[in-house]
N, CA, C and O atoms as CSV, one atom per row, in Angstrom:
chain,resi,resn,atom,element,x,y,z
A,1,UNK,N,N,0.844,-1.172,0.000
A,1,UNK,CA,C,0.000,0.000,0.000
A,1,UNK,C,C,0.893,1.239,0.000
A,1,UNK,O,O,1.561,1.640,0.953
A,2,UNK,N,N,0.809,1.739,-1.112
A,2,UNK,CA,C,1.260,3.180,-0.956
A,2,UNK,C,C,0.805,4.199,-0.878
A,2,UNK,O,O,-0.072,4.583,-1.652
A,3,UNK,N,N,1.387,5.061,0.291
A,3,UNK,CA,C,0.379,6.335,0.784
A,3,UNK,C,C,1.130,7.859,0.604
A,3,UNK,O,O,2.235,7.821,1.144
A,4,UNK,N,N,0.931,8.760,0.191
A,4,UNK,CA,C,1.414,10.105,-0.190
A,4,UNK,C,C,1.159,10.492,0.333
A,4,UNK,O,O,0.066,10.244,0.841
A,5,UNK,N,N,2.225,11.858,0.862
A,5,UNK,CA,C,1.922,13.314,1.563
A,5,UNK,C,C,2.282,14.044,0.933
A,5,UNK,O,O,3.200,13.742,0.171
A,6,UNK,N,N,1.766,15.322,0.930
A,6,UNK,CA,C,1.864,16.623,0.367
A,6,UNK,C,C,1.176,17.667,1.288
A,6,UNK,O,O,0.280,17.249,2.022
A,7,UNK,N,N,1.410,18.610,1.313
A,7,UNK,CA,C,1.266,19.839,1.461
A,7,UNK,C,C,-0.212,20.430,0.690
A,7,UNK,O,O,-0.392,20.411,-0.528
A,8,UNK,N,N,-0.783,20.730,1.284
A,8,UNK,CA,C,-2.237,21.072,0.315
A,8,UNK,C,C,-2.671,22.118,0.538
A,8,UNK,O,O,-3.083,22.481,1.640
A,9,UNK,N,N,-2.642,23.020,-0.845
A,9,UNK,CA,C,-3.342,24.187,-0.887
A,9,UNK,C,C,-4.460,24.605,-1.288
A,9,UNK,O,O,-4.745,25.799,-1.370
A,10,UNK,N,N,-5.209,23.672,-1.578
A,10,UNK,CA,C,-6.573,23.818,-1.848
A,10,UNK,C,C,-7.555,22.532,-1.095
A,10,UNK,O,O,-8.478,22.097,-1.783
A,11,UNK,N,N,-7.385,22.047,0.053
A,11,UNK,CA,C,-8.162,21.039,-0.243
A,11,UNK,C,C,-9.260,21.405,0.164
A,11,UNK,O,O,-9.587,22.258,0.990
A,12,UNK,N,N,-10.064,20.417,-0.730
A,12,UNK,CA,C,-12.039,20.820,-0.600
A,12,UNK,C,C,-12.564,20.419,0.943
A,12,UNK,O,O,-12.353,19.368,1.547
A,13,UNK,N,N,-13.253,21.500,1.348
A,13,UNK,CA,C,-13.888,21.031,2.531
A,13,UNK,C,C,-14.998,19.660,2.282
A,13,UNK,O,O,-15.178,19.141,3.384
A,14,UNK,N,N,-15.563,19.133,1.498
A,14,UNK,CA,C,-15.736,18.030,1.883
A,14,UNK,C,C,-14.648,16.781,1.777
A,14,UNK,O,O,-15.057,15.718,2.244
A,15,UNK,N,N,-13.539,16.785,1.314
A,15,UNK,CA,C,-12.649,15.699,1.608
A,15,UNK,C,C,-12.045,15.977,3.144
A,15,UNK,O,O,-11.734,14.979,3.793
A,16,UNK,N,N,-11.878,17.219,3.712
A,16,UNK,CA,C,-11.620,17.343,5.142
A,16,UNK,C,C,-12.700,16.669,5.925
A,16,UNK,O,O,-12.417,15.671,6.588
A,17,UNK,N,N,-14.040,17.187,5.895
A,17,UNK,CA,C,-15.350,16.050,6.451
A,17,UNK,C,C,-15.254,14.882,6.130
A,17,UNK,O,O,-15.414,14.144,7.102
A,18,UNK,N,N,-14.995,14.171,4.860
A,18,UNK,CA,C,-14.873,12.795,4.885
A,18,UNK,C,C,-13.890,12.138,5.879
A,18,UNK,O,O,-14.071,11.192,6.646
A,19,UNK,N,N,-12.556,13.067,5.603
A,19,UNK,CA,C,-11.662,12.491,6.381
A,19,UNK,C,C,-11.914,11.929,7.889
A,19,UNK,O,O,-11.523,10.918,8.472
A,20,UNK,N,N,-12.935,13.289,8.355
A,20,UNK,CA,C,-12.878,13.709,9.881
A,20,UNK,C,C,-14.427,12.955,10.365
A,20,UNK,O,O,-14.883,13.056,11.504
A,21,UNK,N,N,-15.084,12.209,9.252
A,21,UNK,CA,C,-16.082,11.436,9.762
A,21,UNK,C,C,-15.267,9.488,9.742
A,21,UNK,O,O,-15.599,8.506,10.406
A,22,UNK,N,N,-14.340,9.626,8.849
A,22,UNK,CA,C,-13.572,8.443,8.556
A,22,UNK,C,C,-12.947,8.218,9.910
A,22,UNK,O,O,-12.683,7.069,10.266
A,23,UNK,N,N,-12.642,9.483,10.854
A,23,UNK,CA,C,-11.580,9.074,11.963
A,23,UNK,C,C,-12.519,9.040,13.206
A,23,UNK,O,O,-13.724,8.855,13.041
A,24,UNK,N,N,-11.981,9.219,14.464
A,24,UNK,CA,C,-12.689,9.564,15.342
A,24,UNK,C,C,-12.732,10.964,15.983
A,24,UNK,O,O,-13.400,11.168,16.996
A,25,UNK,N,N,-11.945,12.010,15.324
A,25,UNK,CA,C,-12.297,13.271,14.863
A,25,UNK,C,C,-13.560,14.035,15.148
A,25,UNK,O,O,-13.840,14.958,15.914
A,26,UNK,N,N,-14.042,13.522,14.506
A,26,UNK,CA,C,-15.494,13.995,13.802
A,26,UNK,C,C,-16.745,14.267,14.866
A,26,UNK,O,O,-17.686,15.020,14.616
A,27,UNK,N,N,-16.541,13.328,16.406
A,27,UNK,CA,C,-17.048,13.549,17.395
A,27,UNK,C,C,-16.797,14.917,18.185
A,27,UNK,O,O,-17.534,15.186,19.134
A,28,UNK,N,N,-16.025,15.569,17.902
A,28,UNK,CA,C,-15.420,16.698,18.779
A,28,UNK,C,C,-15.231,17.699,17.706
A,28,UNK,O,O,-14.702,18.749,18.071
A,29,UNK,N,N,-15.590,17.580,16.314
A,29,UNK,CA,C,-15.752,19.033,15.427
A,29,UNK,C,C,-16.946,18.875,15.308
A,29,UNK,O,O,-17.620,17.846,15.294
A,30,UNK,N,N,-17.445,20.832,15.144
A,30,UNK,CA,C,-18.735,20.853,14.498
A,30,UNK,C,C,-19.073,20.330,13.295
A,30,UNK,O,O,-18.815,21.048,12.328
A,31,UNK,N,N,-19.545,19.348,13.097
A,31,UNK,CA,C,-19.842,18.915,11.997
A,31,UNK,C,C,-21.322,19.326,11.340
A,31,UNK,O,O,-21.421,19.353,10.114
A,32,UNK,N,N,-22.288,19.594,12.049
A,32,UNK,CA,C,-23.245,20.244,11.140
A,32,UNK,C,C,-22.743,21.682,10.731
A,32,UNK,O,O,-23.667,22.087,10.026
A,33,UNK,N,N,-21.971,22.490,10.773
A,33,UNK,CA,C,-21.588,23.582,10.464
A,33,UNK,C,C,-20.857,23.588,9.619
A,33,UNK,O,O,-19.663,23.775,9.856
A,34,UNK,N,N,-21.433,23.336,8.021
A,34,UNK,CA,C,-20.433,23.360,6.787
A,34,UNK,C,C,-19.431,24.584,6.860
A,34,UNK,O,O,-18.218,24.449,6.704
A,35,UNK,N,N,-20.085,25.843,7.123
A,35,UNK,CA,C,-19.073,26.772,6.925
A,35,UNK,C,C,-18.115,27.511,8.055
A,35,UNK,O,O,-17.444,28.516,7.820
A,36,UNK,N,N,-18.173,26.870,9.238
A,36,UNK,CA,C,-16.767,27.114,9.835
A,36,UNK,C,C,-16.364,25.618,9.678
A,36,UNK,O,O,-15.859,25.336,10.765
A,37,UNK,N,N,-16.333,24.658,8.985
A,37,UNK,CA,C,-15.495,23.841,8.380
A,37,UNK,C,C,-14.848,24.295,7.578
A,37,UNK,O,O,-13.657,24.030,7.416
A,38,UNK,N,N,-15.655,25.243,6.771
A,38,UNK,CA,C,-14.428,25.568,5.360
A,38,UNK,C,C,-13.921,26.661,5.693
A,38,UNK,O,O,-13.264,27.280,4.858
A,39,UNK,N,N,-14.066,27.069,6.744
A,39,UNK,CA,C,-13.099,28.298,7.303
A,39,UNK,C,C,-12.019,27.934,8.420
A,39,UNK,O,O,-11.227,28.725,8.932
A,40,UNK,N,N,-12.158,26.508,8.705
A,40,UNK,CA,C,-11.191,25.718,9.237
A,40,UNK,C,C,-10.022,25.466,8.005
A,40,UNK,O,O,-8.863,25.862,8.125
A,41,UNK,N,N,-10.350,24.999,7.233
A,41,UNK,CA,C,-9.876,24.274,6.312
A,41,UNK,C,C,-8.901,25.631,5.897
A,41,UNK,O,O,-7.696,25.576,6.140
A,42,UNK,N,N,-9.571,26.996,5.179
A,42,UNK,CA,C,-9.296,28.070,4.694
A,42,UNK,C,C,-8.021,28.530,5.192
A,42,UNK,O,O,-6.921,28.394,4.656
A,43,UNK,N,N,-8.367,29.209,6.520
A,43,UNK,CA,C,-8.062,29.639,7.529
A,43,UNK,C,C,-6.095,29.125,8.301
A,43,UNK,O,O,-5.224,29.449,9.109
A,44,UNK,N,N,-6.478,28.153,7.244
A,44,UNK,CA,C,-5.323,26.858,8.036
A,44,UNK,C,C,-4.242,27.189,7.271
A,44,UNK,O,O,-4.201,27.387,6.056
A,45,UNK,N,N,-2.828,27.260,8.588
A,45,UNK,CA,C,-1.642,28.130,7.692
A,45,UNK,C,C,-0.800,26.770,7.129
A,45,UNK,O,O,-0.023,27.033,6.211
A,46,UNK,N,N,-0.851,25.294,7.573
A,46,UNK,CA,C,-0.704,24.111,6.634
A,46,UNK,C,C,-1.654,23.152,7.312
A,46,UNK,O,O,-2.102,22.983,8.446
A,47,UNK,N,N,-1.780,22.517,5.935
A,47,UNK,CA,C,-2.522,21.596,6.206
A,47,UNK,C,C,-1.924,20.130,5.190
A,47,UNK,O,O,-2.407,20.033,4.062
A,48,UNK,N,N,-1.521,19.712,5.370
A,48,UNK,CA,C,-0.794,17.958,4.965
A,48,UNK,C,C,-1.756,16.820,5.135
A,48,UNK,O,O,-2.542,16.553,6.044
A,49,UNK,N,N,-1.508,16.303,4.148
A,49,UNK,CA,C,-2.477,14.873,3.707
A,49,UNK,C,C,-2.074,13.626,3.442
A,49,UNK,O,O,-1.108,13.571,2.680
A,50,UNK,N,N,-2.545,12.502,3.863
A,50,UNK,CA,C,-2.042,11.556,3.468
A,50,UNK,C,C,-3.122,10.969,2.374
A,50,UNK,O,O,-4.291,10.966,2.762
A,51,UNK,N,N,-2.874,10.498,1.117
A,51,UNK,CA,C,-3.703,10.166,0.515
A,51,UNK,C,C,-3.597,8.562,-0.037
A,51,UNK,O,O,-2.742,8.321,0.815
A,52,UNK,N,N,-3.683,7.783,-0.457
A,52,UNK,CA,C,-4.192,6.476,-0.831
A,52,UNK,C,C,-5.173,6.817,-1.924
A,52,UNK,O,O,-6.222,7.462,-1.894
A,53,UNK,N,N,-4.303,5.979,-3.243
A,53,UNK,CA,C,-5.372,6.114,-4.421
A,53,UNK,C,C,-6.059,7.649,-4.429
A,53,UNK,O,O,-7.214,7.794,-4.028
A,54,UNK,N,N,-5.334,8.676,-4.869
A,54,UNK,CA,C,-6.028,9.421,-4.799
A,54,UNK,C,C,-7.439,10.318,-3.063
A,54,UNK,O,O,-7.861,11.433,-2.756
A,55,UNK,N,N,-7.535,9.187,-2.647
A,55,UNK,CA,C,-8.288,9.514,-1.348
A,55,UNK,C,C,-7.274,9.621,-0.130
A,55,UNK,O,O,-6.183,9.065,-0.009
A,56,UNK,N,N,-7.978,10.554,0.808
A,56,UNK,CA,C,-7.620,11.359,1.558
A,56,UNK,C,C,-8.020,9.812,2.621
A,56,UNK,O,O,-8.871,8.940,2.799
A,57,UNK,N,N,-6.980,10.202,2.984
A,57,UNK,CA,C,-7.229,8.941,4.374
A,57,UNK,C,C,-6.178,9.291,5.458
A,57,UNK,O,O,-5.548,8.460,6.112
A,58,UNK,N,N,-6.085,10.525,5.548
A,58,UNK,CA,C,-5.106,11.360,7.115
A,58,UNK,C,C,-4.781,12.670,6.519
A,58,UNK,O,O,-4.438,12.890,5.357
A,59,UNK,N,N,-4.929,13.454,7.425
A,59,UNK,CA,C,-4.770,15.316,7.591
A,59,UNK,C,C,-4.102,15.565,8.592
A,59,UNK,O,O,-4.101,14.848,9.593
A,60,UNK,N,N,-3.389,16.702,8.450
A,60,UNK,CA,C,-3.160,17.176,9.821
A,60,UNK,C,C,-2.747,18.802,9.375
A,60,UNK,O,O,-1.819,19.249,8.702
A,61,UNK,N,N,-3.964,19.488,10.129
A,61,UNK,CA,C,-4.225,20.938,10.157
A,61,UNK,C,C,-3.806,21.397,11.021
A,61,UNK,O,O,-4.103,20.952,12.130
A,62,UNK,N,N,-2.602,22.903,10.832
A,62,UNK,CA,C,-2.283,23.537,11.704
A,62,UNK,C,C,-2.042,25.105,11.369
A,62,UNK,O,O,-1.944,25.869,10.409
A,63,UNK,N,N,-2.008,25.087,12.838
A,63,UNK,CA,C,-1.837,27.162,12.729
A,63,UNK,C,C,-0.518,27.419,13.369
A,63,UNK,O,O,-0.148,26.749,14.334
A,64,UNK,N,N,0.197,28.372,12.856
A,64,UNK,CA,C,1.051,28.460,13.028
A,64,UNK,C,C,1.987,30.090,13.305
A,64,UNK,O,O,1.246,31.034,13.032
A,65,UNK,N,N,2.950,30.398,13.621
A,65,UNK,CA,C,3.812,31.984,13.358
A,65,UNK,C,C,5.018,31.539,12.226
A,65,UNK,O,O,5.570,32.267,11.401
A,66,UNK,N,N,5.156,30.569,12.398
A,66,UNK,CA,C,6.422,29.550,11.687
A,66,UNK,C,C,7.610,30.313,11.745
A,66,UNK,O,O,8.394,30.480,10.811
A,67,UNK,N,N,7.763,31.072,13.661
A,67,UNK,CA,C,8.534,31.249,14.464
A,67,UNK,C,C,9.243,30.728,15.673
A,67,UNK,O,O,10.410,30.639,16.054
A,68,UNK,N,N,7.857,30.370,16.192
A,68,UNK,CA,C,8.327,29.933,17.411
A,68,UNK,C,C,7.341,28.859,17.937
A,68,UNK,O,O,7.559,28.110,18.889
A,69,UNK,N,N,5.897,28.910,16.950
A,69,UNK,CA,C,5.028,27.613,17.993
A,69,UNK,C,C,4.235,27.710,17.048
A,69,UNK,O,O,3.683,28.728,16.631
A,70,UNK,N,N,4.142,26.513,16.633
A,70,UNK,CA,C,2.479,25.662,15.786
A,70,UNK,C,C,1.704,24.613,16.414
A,70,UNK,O,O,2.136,23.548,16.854
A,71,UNK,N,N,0.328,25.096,16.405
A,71,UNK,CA,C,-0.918,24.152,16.710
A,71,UNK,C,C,-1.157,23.191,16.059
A,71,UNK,O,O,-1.868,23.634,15.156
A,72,UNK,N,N,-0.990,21.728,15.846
A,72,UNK,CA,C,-1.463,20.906,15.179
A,72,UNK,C,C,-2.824,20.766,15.650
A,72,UNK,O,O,-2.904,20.008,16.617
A,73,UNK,N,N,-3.950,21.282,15.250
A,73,UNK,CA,C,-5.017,21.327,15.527
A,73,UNK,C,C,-5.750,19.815,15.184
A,73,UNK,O,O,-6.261,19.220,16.133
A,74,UNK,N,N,-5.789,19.288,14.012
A,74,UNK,CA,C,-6.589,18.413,13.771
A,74,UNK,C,C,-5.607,17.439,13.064
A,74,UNK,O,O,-5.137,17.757,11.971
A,75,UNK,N,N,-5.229,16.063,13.758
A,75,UNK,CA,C,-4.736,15.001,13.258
A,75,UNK,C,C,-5.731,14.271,13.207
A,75,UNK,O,O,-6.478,14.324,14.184
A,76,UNK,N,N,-6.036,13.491,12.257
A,76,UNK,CA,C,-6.774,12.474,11.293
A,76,UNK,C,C,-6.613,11.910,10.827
A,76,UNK,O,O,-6.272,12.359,9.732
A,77,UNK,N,N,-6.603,10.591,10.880
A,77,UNK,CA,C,-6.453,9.358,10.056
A,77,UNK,C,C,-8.179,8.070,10.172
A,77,UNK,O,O,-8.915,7.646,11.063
A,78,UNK,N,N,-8.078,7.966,8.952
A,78,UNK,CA,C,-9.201,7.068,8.695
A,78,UNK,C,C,-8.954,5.748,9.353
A,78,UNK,O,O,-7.875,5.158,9.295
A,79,UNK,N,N,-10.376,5.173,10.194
A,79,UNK,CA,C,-10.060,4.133,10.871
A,79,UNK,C,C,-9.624,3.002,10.106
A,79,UNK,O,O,-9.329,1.899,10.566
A,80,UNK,N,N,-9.607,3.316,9.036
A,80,UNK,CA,C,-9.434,1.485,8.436
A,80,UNK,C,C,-8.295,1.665,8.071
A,80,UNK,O,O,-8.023,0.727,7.322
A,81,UNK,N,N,-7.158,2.569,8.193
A,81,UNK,CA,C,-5.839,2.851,7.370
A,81,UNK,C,C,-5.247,3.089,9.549
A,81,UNK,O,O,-4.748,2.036,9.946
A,82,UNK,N,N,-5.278,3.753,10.215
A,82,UNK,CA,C,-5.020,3.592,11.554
A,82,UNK,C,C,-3.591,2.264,11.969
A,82,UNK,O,O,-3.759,1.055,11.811
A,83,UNK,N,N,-2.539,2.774,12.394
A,83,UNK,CA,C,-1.879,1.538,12.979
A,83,UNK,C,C,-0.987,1.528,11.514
A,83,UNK,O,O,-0.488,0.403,11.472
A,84,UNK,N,N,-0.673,2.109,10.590
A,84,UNK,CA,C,0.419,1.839,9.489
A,84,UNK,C,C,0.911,3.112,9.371
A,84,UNK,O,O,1.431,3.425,8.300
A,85,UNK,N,N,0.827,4.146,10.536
A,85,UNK,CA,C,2.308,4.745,10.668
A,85,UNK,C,C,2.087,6.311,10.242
A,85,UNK,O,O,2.888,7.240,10.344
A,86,UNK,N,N,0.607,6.311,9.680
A,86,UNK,CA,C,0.142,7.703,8.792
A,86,UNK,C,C,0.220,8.393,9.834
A,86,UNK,O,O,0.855,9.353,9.398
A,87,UNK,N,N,0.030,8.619,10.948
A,87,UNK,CA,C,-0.240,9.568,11.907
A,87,UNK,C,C,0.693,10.016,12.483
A,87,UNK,O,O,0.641,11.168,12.912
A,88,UNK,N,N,1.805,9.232,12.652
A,88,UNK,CA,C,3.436,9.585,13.202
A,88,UNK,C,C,4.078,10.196,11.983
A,88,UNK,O,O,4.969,11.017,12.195
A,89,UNK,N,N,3.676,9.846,10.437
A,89,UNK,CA,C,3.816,10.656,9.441
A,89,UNK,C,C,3.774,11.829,9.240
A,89,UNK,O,O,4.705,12.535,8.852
A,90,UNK,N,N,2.362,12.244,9.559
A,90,UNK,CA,C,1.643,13.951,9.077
A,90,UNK,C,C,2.545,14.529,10.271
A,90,UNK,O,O,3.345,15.415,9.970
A,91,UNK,N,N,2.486,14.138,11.470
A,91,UNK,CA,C,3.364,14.794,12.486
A,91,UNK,C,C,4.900,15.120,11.969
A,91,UNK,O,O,5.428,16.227,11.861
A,92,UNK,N,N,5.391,13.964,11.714
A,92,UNK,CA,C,6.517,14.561,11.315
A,92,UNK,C,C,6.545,15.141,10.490
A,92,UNK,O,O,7.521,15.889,10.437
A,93,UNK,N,N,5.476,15.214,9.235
A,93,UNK,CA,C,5.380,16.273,8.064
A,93,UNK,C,C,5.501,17.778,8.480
A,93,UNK,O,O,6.223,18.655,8.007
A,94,UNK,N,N,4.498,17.830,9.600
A,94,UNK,CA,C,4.136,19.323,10.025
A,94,UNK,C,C,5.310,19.463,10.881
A,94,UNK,O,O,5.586,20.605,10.514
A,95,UNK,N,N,6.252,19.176,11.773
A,95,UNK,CA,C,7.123,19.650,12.215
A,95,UNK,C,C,8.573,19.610,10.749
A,95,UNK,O,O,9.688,20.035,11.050
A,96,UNK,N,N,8.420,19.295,9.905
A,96,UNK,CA,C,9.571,19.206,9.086
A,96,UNK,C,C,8.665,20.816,8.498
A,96,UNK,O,O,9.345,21.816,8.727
A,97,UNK,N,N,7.482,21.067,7.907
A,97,UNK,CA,C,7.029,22.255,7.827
A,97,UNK,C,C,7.462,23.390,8.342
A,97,UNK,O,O,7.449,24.434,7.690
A,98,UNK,N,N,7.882,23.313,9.535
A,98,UNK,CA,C,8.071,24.613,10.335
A,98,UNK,C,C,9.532,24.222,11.106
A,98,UNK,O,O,9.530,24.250,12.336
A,99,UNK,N,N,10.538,23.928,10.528
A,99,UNK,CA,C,11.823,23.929,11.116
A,99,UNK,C,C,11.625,24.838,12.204
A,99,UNK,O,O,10.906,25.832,12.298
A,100,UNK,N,N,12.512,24.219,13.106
A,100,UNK,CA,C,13.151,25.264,14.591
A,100,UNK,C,C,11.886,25.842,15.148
A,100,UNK,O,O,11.819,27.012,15.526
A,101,UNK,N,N,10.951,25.056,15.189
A,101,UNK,CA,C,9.255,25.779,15.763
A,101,UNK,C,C,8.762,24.223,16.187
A,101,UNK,O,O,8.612,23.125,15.652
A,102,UNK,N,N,8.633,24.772,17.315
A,102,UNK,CA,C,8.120,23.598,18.913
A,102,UNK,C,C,6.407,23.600,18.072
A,102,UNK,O,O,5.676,24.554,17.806
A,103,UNK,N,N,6.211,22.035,17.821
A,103,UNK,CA,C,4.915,21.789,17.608
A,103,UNK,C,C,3.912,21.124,18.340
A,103,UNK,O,O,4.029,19.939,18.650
A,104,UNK,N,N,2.848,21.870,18.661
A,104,UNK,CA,C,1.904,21.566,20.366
A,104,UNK,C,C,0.643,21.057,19.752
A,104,UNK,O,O,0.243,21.369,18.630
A,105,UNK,N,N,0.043,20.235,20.595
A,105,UNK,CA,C,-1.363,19.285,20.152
A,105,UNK,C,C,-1.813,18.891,20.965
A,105,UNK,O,O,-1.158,18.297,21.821
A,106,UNK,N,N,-2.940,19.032,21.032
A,106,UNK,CA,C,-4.178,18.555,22.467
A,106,UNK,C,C,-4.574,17.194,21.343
A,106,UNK,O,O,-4.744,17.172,20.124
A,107,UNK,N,N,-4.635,15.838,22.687
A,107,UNK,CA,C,-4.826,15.096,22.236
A,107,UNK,C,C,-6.348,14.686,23.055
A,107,UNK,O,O,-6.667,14.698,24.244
A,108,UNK,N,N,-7.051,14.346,21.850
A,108,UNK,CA,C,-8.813,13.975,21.822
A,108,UNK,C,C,-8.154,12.709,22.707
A,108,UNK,O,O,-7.048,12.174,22.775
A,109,UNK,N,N,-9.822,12.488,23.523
A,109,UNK,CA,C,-9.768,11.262,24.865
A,109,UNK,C,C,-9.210,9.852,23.683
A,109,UNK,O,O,-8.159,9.328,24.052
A,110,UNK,N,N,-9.606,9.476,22.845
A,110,UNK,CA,C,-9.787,8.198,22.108
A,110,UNK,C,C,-7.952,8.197,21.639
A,110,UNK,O,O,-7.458,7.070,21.581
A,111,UNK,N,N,-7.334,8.976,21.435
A,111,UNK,CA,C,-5.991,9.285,20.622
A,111,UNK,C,C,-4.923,9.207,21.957
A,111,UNK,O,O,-3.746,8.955,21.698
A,112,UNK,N,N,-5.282,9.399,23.243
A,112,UNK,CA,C,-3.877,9.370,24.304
A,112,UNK,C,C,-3.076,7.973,23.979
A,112,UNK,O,O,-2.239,8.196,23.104
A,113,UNK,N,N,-3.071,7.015,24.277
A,113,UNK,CA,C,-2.805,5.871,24.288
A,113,UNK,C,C,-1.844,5.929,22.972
A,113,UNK,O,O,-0.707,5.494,23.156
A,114,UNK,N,N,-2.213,6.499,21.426
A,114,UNK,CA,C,-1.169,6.652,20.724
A,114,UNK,C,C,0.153,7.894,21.186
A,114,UNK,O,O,1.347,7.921,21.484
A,115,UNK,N,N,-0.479,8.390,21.085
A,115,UNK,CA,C,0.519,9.680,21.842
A,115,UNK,C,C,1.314,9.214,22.510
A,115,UNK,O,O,2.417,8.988,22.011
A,116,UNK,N,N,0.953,8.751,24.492
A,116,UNK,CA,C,1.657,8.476,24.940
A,116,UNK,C,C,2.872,7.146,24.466
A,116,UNK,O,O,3.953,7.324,25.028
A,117,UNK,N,N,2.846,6.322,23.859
A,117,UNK,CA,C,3.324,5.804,22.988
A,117,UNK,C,C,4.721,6.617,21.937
A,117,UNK,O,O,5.229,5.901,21.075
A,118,UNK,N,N,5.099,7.680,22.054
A,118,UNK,CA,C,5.308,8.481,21.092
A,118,UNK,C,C,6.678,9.378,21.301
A,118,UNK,O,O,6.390,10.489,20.856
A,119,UNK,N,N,7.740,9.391,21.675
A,119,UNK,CA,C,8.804,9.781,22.027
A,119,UNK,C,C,8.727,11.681,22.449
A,119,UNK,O,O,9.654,12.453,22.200
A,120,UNK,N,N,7.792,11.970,22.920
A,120,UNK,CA,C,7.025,13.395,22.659
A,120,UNK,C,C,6.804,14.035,23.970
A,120,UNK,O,O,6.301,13.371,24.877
A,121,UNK,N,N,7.126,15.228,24.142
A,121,UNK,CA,C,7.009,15.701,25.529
A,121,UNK,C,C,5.002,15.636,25.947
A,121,UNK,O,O,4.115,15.875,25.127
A,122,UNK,N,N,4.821,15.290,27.265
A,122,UNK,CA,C,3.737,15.745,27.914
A,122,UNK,C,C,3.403,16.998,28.688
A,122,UNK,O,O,4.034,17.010,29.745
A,123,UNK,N,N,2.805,17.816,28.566
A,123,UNK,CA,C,2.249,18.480,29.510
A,123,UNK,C,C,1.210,18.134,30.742
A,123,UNK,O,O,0.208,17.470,30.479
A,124,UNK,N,N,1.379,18.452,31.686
A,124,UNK,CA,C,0.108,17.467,32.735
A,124,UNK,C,C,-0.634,18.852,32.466
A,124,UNK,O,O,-1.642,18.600,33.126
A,125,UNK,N,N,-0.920,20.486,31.835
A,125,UNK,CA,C,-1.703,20.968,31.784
A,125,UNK,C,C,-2.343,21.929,30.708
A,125,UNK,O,O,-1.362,22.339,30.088
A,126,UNK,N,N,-3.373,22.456,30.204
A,126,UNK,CA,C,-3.845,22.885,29.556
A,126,UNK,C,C,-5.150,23.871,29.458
A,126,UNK,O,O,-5.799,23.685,30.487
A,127,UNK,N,N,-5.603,24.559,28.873
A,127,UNK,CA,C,-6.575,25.390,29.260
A,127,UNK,C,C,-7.252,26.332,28.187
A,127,UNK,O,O,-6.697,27.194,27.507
A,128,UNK,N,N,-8.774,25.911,28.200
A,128,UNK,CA,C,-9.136,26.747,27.156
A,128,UNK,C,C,-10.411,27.423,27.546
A,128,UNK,O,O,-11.317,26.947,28.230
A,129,UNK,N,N,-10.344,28.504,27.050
A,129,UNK,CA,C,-11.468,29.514,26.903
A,129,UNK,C,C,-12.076,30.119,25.291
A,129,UNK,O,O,-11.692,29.992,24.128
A,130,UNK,N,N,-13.380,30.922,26.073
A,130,UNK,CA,C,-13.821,30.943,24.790
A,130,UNK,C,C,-14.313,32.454,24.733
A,130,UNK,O,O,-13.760,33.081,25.637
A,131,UNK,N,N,-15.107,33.196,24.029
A,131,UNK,CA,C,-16.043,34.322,23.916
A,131,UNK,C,C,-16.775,34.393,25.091
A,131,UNK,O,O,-17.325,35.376,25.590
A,132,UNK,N,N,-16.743,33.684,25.332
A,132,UNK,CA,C,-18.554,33.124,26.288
A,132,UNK,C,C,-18.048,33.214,27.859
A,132,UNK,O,O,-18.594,33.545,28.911
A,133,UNK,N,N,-16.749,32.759,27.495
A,133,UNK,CA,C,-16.022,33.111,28.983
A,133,UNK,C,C,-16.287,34.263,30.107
A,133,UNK,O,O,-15.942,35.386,29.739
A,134,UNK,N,N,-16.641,34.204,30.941
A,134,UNK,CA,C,-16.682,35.158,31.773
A,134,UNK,C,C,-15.851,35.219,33.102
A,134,UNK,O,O,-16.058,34.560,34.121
A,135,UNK,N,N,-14.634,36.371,32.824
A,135,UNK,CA,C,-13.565,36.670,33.303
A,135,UNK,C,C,-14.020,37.212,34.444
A,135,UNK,O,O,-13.229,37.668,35.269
């Protein structure tokens, strides 16, 4: 099985939804909200793919200064491709992306177990807010 990465500058917001209903992803993005999907997608300073035959079967979207710190926001890999290495891939894609820039990722409940697995610093903390926040 051979699988490609590239760098993608256009990809269509529904191959990002396929992807992100293919993984276990898809539980923790808005998914009825086509259009801050495609303003995810848009918005995104790289975004890397793994593809198979043409199909998208792993992403990994991030934001970045491509100074000093990038968000790998959304790693994805399709469950039936999972366990052959795509996901330790796009990671290393996106940190080969942004030489000399520390790359940070909140890992979804279902994904620790790979992570920790993973030669990769932990944080024991994290913290998010929103609009809605009241300071």
């Amino acid at each position: 099985m051979e699988i490609t990465y590239q760098i993608e500058k256009d990809l269509s917001v529904q191959e990002f939804i396929d992807c992100l209903k293919s993984s276990t992803l898809a539980e923790r993005r808005p998914m009825e909200d086509t259009e801050r999907l495609a303003l995810m997608v848009r918005n995104a300073d790289i975004m890397i793919t793994a593809r198979y035959d043409g199909q998208v079967v792993g992403v990994a979207r991030s934001v970045t200064d491509y100074a000093f710190t990038c968000y790998l926001s959304d790693l994805a890999v399709d469950q039936a491709f999972q366990g052959k290495g795509i996901g330790k891939e796009l990671m290393r894609q996106t940190a080969n992306a942004v030489p000399g820039v520390k790359v940070h990722l909140m890992s979804a409940p279902a994904a620790i177990e790979f992570y920790e697995k993973l030669p990769i610093e932990k944080w024991p903390h994290c913290y998010r807010f929103t609009d809605q926040t009241e300071f």
